[in-house]
C-alpha positions as CSV (number, residue, x, y, z in Angstrom):
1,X,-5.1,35.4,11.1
2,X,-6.9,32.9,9.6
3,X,-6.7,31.4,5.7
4,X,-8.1,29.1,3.4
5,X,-6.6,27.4,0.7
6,X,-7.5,24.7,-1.8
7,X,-4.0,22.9,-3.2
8,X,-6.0,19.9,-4.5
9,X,-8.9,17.6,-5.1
10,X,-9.0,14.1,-3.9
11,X,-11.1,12.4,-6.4
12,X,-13.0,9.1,-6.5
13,X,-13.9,7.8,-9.4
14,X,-16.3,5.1,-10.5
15,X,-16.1,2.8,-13.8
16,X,-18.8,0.0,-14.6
17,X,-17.0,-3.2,-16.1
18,X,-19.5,-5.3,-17.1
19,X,-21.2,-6.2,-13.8
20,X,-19.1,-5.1,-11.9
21,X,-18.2,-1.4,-10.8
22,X,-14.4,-0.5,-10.2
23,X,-13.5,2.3,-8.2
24,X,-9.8,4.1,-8.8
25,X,-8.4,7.3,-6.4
26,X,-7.1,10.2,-7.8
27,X,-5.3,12.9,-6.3
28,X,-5.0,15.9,-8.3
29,X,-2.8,18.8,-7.3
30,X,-1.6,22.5,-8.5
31,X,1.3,23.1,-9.7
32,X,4.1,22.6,-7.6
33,X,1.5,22.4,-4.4
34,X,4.3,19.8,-2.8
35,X,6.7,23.0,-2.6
36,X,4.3,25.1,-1.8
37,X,3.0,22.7,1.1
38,X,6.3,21.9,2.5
39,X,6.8,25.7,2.8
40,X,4.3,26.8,4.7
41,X,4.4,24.1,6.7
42,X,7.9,25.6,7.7
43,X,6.1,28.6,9.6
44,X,2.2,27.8,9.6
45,X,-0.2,24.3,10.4
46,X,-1.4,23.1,7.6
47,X,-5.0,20.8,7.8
48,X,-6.1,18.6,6.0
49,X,-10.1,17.8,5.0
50,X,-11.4,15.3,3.2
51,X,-15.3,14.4,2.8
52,X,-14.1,10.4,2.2
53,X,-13.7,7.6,4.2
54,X,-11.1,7.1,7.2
55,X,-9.9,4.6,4.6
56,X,-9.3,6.8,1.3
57,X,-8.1,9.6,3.8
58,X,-5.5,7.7,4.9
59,X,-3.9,6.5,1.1
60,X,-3.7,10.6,0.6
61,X,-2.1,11.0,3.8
62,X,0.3,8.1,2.9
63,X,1.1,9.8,-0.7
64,X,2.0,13.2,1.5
65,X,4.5,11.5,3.5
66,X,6.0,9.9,1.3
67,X,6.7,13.5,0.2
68,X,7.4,14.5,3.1
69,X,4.4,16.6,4.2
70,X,2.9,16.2,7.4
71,X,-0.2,18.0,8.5
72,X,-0.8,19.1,11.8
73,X,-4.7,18.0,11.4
74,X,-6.6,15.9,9.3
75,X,-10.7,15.7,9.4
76,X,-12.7,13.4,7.5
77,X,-16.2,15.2,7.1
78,X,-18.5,12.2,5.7
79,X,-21.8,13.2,4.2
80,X,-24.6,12.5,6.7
81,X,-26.5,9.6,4.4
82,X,-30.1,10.8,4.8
């Protein structure tokens, strides 16, 4: 059996200061997805995606096991540039 779920976004977000450009991370979950997440991971592997860098990947990653959740895969798809 296989199934797809979406618990969250992860969210990068852009704001021009001036010259400059700031960029602030954002992870934005359902309700009670944490629960829910620890859960399944009781009985199922759960995977993680991500279309960011290694990088930004990996501060999500740290925010999940702080919680502890742990995923049993993690892929960062990056966007082909051209």
């Amino acid at each position: 059996m296989h199934f797809d779920g979406v618990v969250g976004n992860m969210v990068l977000q852009s704001k021009k200061n001036g010259k400059t450009e700031e960029f602030h991370q954002n992870l934005i979950l359902r309700y009670e997805a944490l629960v829910g997440l620890a859960e399944l991971n009781k009985n199922f592997q759960i995977i993680l995606i991500s279309c960011y860098s290694e990088n930004l990947t990996m501060n999500f990653l740290d925010f999940f096991k702080s919680n502890h959740i742990n995923f049993d895969g993690v892929y960062c798809i990056i966007p082909d540039g051209t």
